[in-house]
N, C-alpha and C positions, 0 to 999 in steps of 0.2 A: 256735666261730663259723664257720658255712659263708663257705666262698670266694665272691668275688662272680666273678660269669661275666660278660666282656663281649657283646654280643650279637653274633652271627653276621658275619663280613667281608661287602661288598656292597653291596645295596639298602636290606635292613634295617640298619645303624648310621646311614645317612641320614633314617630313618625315625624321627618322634616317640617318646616311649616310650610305651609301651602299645599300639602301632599291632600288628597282625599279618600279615604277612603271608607266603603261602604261594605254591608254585613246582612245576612237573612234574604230571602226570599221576596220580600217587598223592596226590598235596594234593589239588589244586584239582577233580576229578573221580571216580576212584574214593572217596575217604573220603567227599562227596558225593553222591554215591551211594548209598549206604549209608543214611543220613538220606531222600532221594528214595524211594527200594522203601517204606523201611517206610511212608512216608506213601501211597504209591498205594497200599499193602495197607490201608489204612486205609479208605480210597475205595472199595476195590473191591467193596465190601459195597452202596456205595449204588445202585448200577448197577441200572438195569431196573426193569420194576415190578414184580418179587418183593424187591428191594433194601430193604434195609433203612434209618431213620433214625438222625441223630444225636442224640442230645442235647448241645447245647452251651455252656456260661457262660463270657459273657468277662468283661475285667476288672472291668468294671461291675457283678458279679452276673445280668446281664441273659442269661434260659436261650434257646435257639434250639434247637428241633425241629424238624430238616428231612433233607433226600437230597441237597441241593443241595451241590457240592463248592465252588461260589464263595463260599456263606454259611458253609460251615463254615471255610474256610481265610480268608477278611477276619474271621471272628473270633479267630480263632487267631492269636498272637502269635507270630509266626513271627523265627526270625533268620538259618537256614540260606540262605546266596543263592539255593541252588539252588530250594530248597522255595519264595521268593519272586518268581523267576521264574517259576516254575509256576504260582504264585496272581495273577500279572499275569497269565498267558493265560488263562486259567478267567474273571477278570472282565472282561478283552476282548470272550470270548467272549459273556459274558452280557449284557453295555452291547449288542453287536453285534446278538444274533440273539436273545434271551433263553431258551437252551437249548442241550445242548448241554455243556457243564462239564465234565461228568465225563467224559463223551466225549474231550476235551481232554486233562484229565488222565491217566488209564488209557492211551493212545495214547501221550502223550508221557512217561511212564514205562516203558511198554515198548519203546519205541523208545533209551529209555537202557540200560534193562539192556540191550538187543542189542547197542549197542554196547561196552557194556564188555567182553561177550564177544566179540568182534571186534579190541577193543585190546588185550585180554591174550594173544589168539591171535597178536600179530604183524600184525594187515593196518594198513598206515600211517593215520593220523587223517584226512590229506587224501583219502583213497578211500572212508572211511567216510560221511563229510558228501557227496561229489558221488555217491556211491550215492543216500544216504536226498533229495536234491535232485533225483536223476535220477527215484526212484522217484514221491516228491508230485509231480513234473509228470506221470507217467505214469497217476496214479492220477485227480489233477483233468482228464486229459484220455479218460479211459474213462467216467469219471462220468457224462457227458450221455445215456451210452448207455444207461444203468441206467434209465433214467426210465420211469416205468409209468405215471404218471397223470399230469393234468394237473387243478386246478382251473378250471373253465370260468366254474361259476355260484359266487361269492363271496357274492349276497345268494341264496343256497337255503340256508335250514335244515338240513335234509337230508345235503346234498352237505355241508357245511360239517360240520358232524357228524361225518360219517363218517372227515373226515378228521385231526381233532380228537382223537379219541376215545386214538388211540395214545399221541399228547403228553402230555395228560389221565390219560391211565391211570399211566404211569410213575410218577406220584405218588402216584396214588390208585388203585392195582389193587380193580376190584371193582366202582367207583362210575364208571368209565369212561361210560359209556354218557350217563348220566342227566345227569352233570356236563359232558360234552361238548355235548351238547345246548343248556342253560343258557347255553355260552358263547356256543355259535352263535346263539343268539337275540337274545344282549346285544349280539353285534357288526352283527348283519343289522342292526337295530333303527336302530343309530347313524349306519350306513352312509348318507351324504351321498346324496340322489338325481341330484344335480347332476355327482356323479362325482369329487366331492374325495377327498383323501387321508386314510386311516384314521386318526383319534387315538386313540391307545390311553385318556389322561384323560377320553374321554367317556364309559367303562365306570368305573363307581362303585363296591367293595365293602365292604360293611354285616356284620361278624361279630356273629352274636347266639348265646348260649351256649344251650343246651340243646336240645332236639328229636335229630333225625336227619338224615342226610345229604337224605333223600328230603322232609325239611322246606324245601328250598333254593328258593330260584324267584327269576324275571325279574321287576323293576316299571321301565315306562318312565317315568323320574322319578328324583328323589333320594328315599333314606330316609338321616335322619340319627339316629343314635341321642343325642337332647338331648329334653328337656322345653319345652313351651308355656310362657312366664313368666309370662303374664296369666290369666286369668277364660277369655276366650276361648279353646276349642282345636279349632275346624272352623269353614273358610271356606270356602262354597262361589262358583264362581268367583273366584276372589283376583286381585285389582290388588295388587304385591309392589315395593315401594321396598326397596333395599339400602344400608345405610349402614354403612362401615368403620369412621367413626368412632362416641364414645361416645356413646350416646340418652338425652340431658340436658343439663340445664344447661351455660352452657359456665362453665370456672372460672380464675384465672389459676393459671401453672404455680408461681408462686413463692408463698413464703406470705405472707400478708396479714392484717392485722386492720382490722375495723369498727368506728370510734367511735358513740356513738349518745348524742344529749344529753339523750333522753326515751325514754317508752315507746311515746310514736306516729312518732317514726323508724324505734325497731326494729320497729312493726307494719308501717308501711310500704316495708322494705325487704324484710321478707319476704313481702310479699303482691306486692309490685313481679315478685320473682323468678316466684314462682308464676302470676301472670300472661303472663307473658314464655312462660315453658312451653305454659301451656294455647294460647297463643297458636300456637304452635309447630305443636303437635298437630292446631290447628284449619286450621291452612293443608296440611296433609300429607293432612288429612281432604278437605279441599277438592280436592286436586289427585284425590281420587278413589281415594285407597289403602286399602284395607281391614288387609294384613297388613304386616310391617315385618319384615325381617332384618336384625337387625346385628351386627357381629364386633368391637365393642367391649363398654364399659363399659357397664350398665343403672342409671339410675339408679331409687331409688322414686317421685320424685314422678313421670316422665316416665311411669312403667307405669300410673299412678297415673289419667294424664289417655287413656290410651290405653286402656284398662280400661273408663273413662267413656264414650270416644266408639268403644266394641266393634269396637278393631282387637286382630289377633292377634301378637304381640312372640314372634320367636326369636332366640334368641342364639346362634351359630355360636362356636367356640372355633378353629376353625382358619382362616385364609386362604384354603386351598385349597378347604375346601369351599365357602366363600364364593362364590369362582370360577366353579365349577364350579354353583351353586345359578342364581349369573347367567346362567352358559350355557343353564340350561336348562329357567329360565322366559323367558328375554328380556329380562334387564333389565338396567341398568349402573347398575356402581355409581356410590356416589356419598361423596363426603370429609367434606360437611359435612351439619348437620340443616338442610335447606331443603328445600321442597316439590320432586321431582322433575318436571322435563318431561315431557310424555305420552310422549316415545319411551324416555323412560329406565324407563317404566314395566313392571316382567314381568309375566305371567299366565300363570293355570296354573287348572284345571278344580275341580281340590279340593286344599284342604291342610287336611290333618287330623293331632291328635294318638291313636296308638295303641297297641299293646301285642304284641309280638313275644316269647311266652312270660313273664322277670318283667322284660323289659327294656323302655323307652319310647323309642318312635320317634312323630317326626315324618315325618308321609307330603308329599311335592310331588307328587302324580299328575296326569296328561294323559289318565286313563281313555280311550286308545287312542289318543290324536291322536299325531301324528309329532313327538317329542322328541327332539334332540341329545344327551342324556343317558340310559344305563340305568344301574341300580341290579342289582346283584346281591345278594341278602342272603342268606349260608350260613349254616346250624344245623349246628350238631356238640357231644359232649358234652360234650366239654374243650375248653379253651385250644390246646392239642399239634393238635386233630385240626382245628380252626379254621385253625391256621396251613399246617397241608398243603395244605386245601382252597384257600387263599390261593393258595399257591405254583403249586397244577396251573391256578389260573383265570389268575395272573399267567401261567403257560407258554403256554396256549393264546390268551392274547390277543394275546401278542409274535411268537408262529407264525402269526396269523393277518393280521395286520401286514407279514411279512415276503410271507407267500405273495400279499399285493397287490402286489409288487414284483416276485418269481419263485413262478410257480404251479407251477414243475413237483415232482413226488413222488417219492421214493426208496421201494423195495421194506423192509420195517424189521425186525424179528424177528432180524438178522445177518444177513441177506440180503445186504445192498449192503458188507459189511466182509468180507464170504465169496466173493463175485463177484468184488471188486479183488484179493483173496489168491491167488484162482487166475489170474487173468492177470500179475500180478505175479512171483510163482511161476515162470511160463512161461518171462516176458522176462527173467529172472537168470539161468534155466538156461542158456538162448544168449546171454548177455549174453559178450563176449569182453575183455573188462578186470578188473581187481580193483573193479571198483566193483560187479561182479556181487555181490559178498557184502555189501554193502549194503542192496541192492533185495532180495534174498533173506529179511534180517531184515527190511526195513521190511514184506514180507509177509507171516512170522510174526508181527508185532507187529499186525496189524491182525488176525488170527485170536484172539487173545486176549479180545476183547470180544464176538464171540458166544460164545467159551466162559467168559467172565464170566457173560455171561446165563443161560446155564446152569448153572454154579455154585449161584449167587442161587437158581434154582427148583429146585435141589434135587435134579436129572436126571444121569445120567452122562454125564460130561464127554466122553471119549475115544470114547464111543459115539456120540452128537449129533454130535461134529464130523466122524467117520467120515461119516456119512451124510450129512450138509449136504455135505462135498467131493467126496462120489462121484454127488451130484447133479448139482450146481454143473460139475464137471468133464465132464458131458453133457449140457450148455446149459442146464440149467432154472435159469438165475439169478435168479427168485422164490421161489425155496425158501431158508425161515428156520424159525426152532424153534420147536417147540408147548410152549409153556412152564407151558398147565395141562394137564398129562399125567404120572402114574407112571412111565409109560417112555419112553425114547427115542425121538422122533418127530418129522418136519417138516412144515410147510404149505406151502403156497401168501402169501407174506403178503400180494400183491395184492389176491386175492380175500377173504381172511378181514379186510382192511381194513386190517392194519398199514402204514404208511405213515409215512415221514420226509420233515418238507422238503426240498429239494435244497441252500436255500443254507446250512442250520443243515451239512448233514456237508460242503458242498464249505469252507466256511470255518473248519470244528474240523478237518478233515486241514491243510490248509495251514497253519492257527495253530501246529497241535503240531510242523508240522515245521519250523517256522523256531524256534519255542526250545528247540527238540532242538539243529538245526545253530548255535543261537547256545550255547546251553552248550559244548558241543564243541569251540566255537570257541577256548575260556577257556583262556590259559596261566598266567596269574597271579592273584592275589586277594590286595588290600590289601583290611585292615577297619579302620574310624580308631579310636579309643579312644570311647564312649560319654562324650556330654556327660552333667552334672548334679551334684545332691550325691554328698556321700560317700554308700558304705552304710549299710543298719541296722545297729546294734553289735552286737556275738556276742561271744562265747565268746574266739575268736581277739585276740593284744591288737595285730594290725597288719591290723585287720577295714577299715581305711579305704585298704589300698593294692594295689594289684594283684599278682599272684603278680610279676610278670618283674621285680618293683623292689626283693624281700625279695632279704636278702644269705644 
């Protein structure tokens, strides 16, 4: 029989049993690290738009085909602190700017390796952190300088396009163009003339399987993919009552029964109801409504009367579309089945039932009039390519969002991660403290992402980066990588249109380097014992107790 071991003198005999906890630089960061690389090499595949997707199932069974590092790591069950850390700033990131992630990620991964080789060389932890502190200030304050473009005109198609296209592509290399377009339209569309602030919810998207990318297009209006319930399925000019609640009878919640002492109670309690309906019907009719949306319950007899007096009955399944259906005919809902007021009434030019390949959409068209609501509806062959297409329209709506806030533009291609490298670079070399070796790495570590870019398309690494620095280091700070090229080559990325927003990279540098310098920070790490049941039963016959309690 093994000896039992007491736990370690200290912190831990104070500590619960099962609790762990760890201490020193070799615990709590290097072995951490370790776990941290292999995930950013995980990542580093997604970068750019030659990057590739993940596929991913969480617990659920529920698969996710995406590039996005904040989708892939909130599904992932992560337990590592460190790796948890990392997956808080990546969905910071994306709640903030909505792009941008992996960015995050890859940065503040190699800003860790740099350091560990920094702490293993002997340079103290407190020089390493006011380096990579000195450096992010240095870096967000050369930033402003980089800027090459400005968005001027936000309702130009065009212009908006153009600058779109870069966001857009990272997901969808290929379809960039076409896809960027799409969104500029969806958003000019929405755009307030009054000069209100952008809602992103007023851009609608409708995934319908089959076709091609080049199937995709703009409608100013809602399309819901549901079915007509009634007879009727096209109303031209539509007067449109919204009702939350169920379209029917009302019922009590509890259950009940009906005595009946003959057969002419029970007739006339059922023609009583039926009348009470029709009744209903004819006052909704009255008030001048032709079509009915509602996001409850349908009953038959209520379609039944509504069939008779040729209104058109939709049944929404969701809230939000609800919502959004009110925005953007003009009408308000309404709790209960009563005739709506004129002002609560919407309109809309045509609403018609149609066919979008083998799938059924209900159209709300405004056939060009000015609607607070667009519709995007993408075609793609799969499920996987549907959901990318989601992803690059969700990027470029939240980029377009943010640039009504700060319009100014970053050079993109590795441009502006190539530009702060070399000034960076500079100020370490004359830097006269040890904190020079800090700013040094945080300047390597920021050359790693255009040579991830490179990577990804498949170009020589050491060759590319040669020649971007021997650029770069003779002013031409718009020179980025040509990433469809066989060989080694740069552009201009001004001109060729690559373009990053300014606040997506001033706010993913600052992000990754405050949870660089808060890991760093870490001397200790308690973990408490996981609540719940015991384990599943195995093989083991002490399967229900934690290794540190076996004697």
């Amino acid at each position: 029989m093994a000896a039992h071991v007491p736990p370690a003198p200290g912190l831990p005999q104070m500590l619960k049993t099962g609790m762990k906890f760890f201490s020193g630089l070799q615990e709590t960061l290097f072995s951490n690290l370790t776990a941290c690389k292999a995930l950013v090499r995980t990542l580093r595949t997604c970068y750019g738009p030659m990057g590739h997707n993940k596929l991913v199932v969480n617990h659920l069974g529920k698969s996710f085909h995406t590039s996005q590092a904040a989708t892939v790591l909130r599904e992932l069950e992560l337990e590592n602190p460190v790796a948890c850390l990392l997956r808080t700033a990546a969905e910071a990131q994306e709640e903030e700017t909505g792009d941008g992630t992996n960015f995050v990620i890859l940065l503040a991964g190699a800003l860790l390796e740099n350091a560990e080789k920094l702490l293993r060389s002997g340079v103290p932890l407190v020089h390493v952190r006011a380096g990579y502190e000195m450096a992010c200030k240095e870096a967000l304050r050369l930033l402003p300088g980089l800027v090459c473009h400005i968005l001027k005109r936000p309702r130009d198609v065009d212009e908006v396009m153009w600058v779109l296209q870069t966001i857009v592509g990272s997901k969808v290399f290929g379809h960039q163009k076409f896809l960027s377009r799409l969104v500029a339209k969806a958003c000019v569309s929405v755009m307030s003339q009054a000069g209100a602030a952008f809602n992103p919810d007023s851009i609608r998207i409708c995934k319908v399987p089959g076709g091609g990318v080049a199937d995709s297009r703009v409608l100013e209006g809602m399309v819901i993919c549901t079915e007509a319930e009634g007879v009727v399925k096209r109303v031209e000019r539509a007067h449109i009552a919204a009702y939350s609640c169920p379209f029917g009878p009302a019922g009590l919640e509890a259950k009940n029964s009906a005595v009946f002492q003959n057969a002419a109670q029970m007739k006339d309690f059922g023609g009583g109801e039926e009348k009470l309906m029709e009744r209903h019907v004819q006052a909704i009719v009255t008030a001048g409504v032709n079509t009915v949306v509602i996001g409850g319950k349908l009953d038959d007899m209520a379609l039944f009367y509504a069939n008779k007096y040729r209104i058109m009955v939709v049944r929404l399944r969701s809230r939000m579309e609800l919502q959004s259906l009110c925005r953007a005919v003009g009408a308000t809902l309404q709790h209960s089945l009563v005739p709506p007021p004129p002002e609560a009434i919407g309109h809309c030019r045509r609403v018609y039932m149609s066919e979008i390949g083998s799938t059924a959409v209900v159209v709300f068209s405004q056939d060009g009039a000015a609607c607070p609501v667009a519709t995007l509806i993408l075609r793609g062959a799969t499920p996987e390519m549907l959901d990318c297409l989601e992803e690059a329209v969700h990027d470029g709506i939240s980029v377009y969002q943010i640039l009504g806030s700060d319009p100014r533009l970053l050079p993109g291609s590795g441009a502006t991660e190539m530009a702060l490298s070399v000034r960076l670079s500079t100020l370490g070399m004359y830097y006269p403290g040890s904190e020079q070796y800090g700013i040094l790495e945080f300047s390597q570590a920021l050359k790693t992402l255009p040579a991830t870019l490179a990577e990804n398309a498949g170009l020589p690494v050491n060759e590319v980066m040669a020649k971007m620095e021997v650029q770069h280091q003779l002013g031409t700070q718009n020179t980025g990588i040509k990433l469809v090229a066989e060989e080694a080559d740069t552009i201009n990325a001004t001109k060729e249109g690559l373009l990053d927003p300014f606040l997506v990279k001033y706010r993913a540098i600052s992000l990754a380097t405050q949870v660089t310098v808060t890991l760093l920070g870490v001397s200790e790490i308690m973990v408490a014992k996981k609540s719940g049941g015991p384990k599943p039963r195995g093989e083991n016959p002490n399967w229900d107790k934690e290794p540190d309690m076996l004697e």
